[in-house]
mmCIF entry with sequence, helices, sheets and N, C-alpha, C, O atoms, coordinates in Angstrom:
data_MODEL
# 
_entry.id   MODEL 
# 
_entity.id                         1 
_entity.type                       polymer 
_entity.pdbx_number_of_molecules   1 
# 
_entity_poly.entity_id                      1 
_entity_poly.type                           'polypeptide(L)' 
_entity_poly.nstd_linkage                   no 
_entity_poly.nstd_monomer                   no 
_entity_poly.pdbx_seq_one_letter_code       
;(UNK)(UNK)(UNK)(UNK)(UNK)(UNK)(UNK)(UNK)(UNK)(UNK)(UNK)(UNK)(UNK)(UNK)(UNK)(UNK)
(UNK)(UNK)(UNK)(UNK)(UNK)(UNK)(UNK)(UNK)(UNK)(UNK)(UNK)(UNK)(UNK)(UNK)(UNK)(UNK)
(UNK)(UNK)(UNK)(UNK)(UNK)(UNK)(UNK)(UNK)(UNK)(UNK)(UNK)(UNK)(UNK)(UNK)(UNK)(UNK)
;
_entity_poly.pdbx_seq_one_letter_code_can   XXXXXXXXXXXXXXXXXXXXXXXXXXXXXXXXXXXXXXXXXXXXXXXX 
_entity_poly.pdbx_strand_id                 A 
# 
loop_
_entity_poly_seq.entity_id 
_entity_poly_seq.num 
_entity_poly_seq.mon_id 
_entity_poly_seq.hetero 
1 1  UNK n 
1 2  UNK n 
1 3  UNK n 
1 4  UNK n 
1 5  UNK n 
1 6  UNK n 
1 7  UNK n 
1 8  UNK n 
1 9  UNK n 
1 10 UNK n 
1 11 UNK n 
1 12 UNK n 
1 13 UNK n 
1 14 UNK n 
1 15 UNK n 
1 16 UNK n 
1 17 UNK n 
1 18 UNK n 
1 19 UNK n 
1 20 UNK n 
1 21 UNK n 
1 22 UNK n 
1 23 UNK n 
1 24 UNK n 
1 25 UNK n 
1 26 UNK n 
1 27 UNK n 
1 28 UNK n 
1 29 UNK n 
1 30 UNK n 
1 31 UNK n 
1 32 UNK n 
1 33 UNK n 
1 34 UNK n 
1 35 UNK n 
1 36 UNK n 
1 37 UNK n 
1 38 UNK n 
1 39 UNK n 
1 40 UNK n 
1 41 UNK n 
1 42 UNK n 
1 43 UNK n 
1 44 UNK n 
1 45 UNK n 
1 46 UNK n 
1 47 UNK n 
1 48 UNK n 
# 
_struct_asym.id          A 
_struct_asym.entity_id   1 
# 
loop_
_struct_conf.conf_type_id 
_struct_conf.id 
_struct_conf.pdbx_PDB_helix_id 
_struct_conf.beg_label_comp_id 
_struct_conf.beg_label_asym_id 
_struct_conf.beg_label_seq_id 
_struct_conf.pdbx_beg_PDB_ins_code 
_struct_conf.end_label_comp_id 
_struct_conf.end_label_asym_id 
_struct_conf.end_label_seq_id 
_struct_conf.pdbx_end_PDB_ins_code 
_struct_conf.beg_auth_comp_id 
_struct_conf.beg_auth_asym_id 
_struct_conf.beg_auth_seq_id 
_struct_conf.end_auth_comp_id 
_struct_conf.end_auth_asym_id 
_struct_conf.end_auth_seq_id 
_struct_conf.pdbx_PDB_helix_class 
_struct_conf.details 
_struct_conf.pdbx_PDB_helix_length 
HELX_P HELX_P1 AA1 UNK A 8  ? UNK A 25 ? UNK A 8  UNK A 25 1 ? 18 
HELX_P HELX_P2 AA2 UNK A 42 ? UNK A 44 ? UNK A 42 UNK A 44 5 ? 3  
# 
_struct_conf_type.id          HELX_P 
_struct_conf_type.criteria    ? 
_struct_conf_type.reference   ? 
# 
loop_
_atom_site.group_PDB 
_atom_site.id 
_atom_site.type_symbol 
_atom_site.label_atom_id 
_atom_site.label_alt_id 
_atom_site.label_comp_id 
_atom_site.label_asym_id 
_atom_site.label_entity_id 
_atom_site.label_seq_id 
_atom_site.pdbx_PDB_ins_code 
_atom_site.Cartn_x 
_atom_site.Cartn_y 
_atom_site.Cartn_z 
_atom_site.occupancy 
_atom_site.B_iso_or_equiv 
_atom_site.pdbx_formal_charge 
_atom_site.auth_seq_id 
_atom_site.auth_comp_id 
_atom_site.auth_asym_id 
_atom_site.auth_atom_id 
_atom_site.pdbx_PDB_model_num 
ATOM 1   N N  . UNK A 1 1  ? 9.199   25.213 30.677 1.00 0.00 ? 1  UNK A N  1 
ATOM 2   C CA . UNK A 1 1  ? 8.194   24.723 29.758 1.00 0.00 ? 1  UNK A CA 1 
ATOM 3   C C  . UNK A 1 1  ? 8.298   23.205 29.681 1.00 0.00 ? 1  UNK A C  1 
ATOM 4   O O  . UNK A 1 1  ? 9.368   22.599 29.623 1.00 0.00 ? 1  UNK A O  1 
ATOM 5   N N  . UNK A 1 2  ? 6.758   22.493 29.686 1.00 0.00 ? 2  UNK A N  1 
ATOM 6   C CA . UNK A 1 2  ? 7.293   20.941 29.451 1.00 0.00 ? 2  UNK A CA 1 
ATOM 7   C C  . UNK A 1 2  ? 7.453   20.837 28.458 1.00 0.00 ? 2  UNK A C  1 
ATOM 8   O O  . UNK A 1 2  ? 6.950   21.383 27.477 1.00 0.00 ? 2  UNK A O  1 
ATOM 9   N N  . UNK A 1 3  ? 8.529   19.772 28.636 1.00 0.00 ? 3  UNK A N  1 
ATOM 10  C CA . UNK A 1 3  ? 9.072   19.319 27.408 1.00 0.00 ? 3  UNK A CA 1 
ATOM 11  C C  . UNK A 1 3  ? 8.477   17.846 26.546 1.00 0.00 ? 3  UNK A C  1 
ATOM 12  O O  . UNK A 1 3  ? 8.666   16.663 26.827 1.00 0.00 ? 3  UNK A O  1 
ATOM 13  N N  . UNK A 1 4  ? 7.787   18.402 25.536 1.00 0.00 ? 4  UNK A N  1 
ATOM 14  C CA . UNK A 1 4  ? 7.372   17.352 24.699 1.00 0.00 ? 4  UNK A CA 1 
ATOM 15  C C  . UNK A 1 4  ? 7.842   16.171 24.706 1.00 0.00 ? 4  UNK A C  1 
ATOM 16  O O  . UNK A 1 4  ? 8.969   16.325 24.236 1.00 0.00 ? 4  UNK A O  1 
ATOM 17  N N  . UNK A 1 5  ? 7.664   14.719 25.011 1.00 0.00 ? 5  UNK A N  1 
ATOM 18  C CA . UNK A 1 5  ? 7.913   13.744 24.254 1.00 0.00 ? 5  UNK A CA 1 
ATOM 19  C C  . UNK A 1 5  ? 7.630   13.073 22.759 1.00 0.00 ? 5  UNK A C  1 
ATOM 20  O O  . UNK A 1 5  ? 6.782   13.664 22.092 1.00 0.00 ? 5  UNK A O  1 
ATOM 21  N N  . UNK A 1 6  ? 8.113   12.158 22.292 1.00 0.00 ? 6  UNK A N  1 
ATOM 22  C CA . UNK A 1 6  ? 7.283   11.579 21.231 1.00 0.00 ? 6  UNK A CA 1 
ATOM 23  C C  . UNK A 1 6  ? 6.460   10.549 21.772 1.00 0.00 ? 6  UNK A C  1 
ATOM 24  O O  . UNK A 1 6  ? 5.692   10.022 20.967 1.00 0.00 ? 6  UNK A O  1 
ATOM 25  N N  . UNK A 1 7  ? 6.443   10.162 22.881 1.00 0.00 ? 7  UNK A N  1 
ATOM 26  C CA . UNK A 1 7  ? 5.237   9.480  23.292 1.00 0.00 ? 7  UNK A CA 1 
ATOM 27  C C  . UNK A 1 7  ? 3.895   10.431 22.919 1.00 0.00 ? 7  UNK A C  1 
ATOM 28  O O  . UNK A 1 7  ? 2.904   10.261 22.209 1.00 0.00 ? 7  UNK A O  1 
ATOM 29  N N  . UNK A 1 8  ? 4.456   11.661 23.886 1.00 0.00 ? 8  UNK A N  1 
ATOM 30  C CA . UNK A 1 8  ? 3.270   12.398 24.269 1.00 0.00 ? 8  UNK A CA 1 
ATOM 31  C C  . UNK A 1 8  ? 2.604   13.058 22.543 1.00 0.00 ? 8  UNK A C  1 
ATOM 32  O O  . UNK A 1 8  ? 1.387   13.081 22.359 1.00 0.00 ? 8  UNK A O  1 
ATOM 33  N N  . UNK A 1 9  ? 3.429   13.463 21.610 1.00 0.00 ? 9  UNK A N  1 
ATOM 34  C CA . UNK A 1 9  ? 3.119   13.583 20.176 1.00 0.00 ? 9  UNK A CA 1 
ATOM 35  C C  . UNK A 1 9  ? 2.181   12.672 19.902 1.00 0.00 ? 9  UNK A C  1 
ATOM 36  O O  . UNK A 1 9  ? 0.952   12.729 19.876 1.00 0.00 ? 9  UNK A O  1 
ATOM 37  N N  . UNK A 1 10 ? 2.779   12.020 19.748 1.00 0.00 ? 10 UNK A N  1 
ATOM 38  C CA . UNK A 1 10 ? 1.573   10.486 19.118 1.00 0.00 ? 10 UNK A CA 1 
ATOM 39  C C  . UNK A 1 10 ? 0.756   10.678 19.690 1.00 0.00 ? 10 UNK A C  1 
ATOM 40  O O  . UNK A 1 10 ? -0.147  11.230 19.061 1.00 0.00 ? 10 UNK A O  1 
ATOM 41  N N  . UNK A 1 11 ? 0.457   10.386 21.239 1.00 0.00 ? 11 UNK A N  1 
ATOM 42  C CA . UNK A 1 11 ? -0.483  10.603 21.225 1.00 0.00 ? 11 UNK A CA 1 
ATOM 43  C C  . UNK A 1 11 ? -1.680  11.601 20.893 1.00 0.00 ? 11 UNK A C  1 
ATOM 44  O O  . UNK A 1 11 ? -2.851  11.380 20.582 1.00 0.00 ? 11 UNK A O  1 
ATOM 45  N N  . UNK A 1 12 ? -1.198  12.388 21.012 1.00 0.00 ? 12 UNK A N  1 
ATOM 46  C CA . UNK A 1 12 ? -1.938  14.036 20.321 1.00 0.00 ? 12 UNK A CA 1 
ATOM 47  C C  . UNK A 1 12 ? -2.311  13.804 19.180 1.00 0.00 ? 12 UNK A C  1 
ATOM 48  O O  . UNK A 1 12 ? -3.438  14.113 18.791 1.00 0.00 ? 12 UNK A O  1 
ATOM 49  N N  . UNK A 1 13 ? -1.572  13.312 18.563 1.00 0.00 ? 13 UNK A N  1 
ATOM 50  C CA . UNK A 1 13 ? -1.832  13.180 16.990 1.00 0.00 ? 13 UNK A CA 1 
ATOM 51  C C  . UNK A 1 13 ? -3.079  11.877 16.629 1.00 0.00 ? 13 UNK A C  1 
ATOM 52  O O  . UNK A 1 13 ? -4.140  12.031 16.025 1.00 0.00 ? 13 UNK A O  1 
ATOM 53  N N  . UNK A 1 14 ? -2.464  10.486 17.284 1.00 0.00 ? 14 UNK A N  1 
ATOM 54  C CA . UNK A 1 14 ? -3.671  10.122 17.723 1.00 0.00 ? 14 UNK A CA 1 
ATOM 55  C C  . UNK A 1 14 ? -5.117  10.477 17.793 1.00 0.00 ? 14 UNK A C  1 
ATOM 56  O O  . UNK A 1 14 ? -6.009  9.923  17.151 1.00 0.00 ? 14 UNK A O  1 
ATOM 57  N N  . UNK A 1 15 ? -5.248  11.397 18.586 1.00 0.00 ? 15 UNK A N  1 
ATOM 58  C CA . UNK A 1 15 ? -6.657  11.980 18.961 1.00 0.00 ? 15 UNK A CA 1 
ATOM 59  C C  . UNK A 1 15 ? -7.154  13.160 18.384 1.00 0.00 ? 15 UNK A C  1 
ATOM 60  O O  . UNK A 1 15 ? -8.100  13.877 18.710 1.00 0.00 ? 15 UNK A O  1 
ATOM 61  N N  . UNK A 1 16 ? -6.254  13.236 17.366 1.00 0.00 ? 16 UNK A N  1 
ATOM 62  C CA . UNK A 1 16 ? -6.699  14.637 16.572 1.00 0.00 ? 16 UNK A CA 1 
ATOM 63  C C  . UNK A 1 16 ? -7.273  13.544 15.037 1.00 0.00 ? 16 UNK A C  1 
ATOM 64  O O  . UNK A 1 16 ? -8.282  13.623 14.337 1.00 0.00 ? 16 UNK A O  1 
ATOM 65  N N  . UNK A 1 17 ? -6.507  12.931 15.016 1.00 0.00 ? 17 UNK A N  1 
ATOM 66  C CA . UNK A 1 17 ? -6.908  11.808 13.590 1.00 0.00 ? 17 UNK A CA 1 
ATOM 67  C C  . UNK A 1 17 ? -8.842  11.273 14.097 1.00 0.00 ? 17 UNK A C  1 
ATOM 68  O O  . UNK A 1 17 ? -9.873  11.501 13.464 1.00 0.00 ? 17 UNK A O  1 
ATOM 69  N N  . UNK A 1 18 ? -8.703  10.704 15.131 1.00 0.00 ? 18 UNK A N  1 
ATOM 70  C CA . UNK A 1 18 ? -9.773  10.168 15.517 1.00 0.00 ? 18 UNK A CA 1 
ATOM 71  C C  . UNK A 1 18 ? -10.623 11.192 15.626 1.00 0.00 ? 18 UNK A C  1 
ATOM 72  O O  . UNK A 1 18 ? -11.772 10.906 15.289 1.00 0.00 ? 18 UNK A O  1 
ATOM 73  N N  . UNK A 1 19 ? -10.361 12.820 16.158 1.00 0.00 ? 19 UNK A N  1 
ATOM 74  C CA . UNK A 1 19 ? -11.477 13.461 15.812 1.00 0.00 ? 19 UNK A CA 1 
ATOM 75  C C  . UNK A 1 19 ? -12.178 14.011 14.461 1.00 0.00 ? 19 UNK A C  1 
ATOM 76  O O  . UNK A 1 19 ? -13.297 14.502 14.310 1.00 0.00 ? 19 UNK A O  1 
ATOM 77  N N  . UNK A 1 20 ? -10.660 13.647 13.098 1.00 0.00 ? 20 UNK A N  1 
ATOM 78  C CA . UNK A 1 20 ? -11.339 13.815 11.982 1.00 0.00 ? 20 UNK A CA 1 
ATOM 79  C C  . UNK A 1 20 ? -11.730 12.734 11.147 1.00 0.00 ? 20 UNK A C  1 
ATOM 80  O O  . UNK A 1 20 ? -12.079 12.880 9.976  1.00 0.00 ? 20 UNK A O  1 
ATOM 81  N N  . UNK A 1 21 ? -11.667 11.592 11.780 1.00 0.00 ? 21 UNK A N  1 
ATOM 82  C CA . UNK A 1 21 ? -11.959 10.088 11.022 1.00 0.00 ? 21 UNK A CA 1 
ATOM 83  C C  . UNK A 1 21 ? -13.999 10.390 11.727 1.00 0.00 ? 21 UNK A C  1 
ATOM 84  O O  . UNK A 1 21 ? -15.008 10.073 11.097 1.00 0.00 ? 21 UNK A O  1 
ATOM 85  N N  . UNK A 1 22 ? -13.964 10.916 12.832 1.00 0.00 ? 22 UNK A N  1 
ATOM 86  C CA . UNK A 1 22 ? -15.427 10.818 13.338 1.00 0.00 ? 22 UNK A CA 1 
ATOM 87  C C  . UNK A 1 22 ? -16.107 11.729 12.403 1.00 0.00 ? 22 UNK A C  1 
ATOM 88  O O  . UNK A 1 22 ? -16.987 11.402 11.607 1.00 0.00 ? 22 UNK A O  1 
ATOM 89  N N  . UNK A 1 23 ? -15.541 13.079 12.604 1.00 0.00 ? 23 UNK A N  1 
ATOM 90  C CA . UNK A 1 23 ? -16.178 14.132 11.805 1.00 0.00 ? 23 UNK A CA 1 
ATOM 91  C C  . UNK A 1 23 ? -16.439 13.968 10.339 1.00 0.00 ? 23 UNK A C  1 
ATOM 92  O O  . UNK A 1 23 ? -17.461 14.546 9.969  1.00 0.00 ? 23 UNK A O  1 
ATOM 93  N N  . UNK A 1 24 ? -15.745 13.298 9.367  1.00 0.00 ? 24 UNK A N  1 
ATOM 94  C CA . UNK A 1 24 ? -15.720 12.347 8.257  1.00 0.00 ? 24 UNK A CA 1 
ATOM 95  C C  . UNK A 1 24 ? -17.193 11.239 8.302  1.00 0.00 ? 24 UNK A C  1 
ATOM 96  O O  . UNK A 1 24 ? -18.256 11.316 7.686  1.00 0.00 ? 24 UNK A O  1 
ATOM 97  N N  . UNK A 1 25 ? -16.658 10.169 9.374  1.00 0.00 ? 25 UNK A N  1 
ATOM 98  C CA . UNK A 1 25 ? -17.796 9.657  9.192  1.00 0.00 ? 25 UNK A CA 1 
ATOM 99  C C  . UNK A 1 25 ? -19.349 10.367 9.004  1.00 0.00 ? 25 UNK A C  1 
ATOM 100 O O  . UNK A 1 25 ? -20.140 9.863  8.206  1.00 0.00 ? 25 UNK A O  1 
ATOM 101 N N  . UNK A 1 26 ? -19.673 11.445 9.718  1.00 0.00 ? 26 UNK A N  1 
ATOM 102 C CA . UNK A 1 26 ? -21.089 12.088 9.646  1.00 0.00 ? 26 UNK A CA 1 
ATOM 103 C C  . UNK A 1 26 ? -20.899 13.513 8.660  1.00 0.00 ? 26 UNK A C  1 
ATOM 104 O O  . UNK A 1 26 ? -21.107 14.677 8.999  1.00 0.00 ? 26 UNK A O  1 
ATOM 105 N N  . UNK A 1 27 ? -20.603 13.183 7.818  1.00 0.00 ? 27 UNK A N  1 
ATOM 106 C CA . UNK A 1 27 ? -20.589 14.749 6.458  1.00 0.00 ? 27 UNK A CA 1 
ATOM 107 C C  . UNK A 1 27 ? -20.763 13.262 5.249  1.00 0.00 ? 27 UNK A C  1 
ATOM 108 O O  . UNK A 1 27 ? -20.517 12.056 5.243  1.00 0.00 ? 27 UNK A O  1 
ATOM 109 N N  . UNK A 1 28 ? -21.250 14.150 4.479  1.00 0.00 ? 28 UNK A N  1 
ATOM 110 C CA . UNK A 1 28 ? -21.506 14.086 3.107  1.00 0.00 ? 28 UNK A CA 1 
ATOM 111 C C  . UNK A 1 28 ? -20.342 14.872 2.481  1.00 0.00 ? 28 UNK A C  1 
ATOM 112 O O  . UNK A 1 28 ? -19.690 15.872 2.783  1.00 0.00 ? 28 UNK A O  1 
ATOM 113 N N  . UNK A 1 29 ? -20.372 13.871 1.354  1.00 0.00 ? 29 UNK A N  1 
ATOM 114 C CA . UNK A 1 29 ? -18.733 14.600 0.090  1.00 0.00 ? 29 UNK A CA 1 
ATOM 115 C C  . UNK A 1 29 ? -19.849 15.594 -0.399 1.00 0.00 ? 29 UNK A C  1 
ATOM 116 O O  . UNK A 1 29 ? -21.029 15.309 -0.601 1.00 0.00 ? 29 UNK A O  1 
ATOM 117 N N  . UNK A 1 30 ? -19.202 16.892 -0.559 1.00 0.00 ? 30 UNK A N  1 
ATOM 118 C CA . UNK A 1 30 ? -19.752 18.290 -1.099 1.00 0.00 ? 30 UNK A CA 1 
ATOM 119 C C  . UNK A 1 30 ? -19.997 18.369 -3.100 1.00 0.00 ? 30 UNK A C  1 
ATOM 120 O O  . UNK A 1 30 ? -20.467 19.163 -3.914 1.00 0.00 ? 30 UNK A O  1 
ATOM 121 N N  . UNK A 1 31 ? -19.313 16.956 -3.109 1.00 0.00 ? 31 UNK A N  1 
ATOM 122 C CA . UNK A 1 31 ? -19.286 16.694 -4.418 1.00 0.00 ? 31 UNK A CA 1 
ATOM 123 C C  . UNK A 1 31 ? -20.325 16.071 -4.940 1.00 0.00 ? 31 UNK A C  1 
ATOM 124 O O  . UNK A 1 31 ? -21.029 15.448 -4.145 1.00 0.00 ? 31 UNK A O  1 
ATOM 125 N N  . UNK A 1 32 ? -20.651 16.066 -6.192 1.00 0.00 ? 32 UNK A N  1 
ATOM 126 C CA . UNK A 1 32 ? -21.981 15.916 -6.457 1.00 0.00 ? 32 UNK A CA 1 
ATOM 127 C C  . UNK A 1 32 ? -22.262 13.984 -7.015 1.00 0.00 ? 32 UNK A C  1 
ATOM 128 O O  . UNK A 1 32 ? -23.306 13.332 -7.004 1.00 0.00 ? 32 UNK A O  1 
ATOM 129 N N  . UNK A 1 33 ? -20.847 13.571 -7.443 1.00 0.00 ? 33 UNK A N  1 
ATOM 130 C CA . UNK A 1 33 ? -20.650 13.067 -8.428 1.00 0.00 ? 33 UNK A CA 1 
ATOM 131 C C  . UNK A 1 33 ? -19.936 11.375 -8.155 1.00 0.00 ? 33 UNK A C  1 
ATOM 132 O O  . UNK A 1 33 ? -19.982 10.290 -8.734 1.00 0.00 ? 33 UNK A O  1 
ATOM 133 N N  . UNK A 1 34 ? -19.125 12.095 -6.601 1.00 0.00 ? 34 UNK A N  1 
ATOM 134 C CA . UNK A 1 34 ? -17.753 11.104 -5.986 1.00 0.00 ? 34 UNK A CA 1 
ATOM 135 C C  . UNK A 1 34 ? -17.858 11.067 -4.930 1.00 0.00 ? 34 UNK A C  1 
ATOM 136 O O  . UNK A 1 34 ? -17.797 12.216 -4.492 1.00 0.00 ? 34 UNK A O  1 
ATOM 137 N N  . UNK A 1 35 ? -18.050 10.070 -3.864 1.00 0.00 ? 35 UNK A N  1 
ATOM 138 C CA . UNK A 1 35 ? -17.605 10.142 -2.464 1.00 0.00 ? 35 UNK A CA 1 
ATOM 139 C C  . UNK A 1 35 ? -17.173 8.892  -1.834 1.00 0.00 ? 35 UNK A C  1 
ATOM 140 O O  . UNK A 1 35 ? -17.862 8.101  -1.191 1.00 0.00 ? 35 UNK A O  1 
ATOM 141 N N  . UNK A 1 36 ? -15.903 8.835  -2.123 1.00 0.00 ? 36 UNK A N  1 
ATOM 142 C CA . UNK A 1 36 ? -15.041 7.402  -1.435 1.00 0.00 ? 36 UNK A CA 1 
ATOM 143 C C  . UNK A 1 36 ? -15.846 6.631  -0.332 1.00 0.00 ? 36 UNK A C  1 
ATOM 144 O O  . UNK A 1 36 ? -16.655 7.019  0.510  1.00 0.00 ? 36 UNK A O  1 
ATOM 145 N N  . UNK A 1 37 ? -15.398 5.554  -0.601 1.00 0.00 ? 37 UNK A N  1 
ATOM 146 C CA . UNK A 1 37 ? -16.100 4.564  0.438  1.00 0.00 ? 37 UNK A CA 1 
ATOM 147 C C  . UNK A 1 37 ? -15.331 4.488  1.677  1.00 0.00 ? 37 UNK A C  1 
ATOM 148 O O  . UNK A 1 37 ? -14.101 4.450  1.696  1.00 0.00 ? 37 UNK A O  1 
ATOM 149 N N  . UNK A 1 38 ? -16.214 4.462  2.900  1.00 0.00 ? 38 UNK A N  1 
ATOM 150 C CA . UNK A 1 38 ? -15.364 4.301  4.150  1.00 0.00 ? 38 UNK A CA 1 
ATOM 151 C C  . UNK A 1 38 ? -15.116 3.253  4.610  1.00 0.00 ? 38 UNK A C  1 
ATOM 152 O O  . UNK A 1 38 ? -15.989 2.390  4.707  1.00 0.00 ? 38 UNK A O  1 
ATOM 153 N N  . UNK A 1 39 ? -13.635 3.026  5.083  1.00 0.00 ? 39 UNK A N  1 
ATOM 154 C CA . UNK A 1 39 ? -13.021 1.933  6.034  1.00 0.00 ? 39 UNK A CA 1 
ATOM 155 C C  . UNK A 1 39 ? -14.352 1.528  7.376  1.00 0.00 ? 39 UNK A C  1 
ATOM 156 O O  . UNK A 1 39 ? -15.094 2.234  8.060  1.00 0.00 ? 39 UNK A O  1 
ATOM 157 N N  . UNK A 1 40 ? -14.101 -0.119 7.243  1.00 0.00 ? 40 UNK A N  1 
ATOM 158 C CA . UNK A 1 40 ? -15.237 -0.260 8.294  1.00 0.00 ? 40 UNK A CA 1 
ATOM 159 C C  . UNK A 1 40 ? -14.965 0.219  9.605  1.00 0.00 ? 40 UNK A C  1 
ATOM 160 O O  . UNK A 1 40 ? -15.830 0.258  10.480 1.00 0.00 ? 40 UNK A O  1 
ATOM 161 N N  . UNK A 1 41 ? -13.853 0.564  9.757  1.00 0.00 ? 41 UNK A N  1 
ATOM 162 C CA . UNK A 1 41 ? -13.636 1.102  11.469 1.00 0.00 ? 41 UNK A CA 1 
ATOM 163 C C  . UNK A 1 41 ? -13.976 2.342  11.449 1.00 0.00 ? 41 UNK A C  1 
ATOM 164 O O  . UNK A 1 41 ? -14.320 2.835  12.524 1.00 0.00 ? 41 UNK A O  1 
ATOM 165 N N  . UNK A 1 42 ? -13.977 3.212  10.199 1.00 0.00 ? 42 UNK A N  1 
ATOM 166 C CA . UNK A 1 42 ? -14.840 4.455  9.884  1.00 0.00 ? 42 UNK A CA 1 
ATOM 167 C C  . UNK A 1 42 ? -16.073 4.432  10.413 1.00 0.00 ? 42 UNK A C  1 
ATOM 168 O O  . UNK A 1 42 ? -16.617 4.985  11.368 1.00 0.00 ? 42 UNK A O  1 
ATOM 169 N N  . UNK A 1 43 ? -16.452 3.530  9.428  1.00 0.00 ? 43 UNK A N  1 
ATOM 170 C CA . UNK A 1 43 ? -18.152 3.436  9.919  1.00 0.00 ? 43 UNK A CA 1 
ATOM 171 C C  . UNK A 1 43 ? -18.991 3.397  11.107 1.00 0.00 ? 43 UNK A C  1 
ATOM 172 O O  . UNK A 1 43 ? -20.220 3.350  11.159 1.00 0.00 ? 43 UNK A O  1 
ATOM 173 N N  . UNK A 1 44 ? -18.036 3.426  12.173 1.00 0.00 ? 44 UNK A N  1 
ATOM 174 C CA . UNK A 1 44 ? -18.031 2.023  13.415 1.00 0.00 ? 44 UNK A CA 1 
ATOM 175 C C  . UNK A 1 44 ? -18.917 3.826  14.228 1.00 0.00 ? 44 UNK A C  1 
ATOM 176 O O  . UNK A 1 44 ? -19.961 3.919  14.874 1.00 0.00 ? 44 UNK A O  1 
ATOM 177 N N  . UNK A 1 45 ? -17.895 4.978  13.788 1.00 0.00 ? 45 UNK A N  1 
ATOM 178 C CA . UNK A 1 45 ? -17.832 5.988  14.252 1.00 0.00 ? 45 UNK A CA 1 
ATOM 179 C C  . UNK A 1 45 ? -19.338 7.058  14.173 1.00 0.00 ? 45 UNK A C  1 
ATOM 180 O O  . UNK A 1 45 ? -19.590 8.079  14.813 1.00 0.00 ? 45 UNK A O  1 
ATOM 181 N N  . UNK A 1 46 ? -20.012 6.458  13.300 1.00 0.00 ? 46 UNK A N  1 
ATOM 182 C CA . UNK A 1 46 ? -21.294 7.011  12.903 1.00 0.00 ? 46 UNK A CA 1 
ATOM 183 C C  . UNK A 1 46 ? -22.226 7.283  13.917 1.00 0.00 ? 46 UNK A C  1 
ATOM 184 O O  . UNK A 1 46 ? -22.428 6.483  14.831 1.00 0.00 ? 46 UNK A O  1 
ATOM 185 N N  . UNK A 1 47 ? -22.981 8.679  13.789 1.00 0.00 ? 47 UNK A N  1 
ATOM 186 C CA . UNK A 1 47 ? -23.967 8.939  14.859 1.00 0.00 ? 47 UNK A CA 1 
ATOM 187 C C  . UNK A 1 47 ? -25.437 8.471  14.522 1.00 0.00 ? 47 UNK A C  1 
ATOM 188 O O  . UNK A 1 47 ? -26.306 8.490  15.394 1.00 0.00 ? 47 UNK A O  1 
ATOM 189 N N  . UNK A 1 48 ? -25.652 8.116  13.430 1.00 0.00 ? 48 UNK A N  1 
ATOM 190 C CA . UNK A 1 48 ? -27.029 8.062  13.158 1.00 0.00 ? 48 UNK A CA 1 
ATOM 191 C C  . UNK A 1 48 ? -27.087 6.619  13.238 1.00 0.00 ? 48 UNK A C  1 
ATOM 192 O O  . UNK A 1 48 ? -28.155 6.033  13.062 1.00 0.00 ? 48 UNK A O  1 
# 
């Protein structure tokens, strides 16, 4: 079995963050009331 690095971690982790910083950017807070403001490198990520 290969054997994991912590290079190779990070990076994984890396690209799992970036797929929920994107998915973030394009949703609406489900809340009616509150929805934090996004980091501009957030924004950067937007589809519309």
């Amino acid at each position: 079995m290969k054997k994991v690095t912590r290079k190779n971690l990070s990076t994984i982790i890396e690209k799992i963050a970036f797929k929920i910083a994107a998915e973030d950017a394009n949703s609406a807070c489900p809340c009616i009331s509150y929805q934090p403001k996004l980091p501009k490198s957030v924004k950067k990520l937007r589809k519309f």
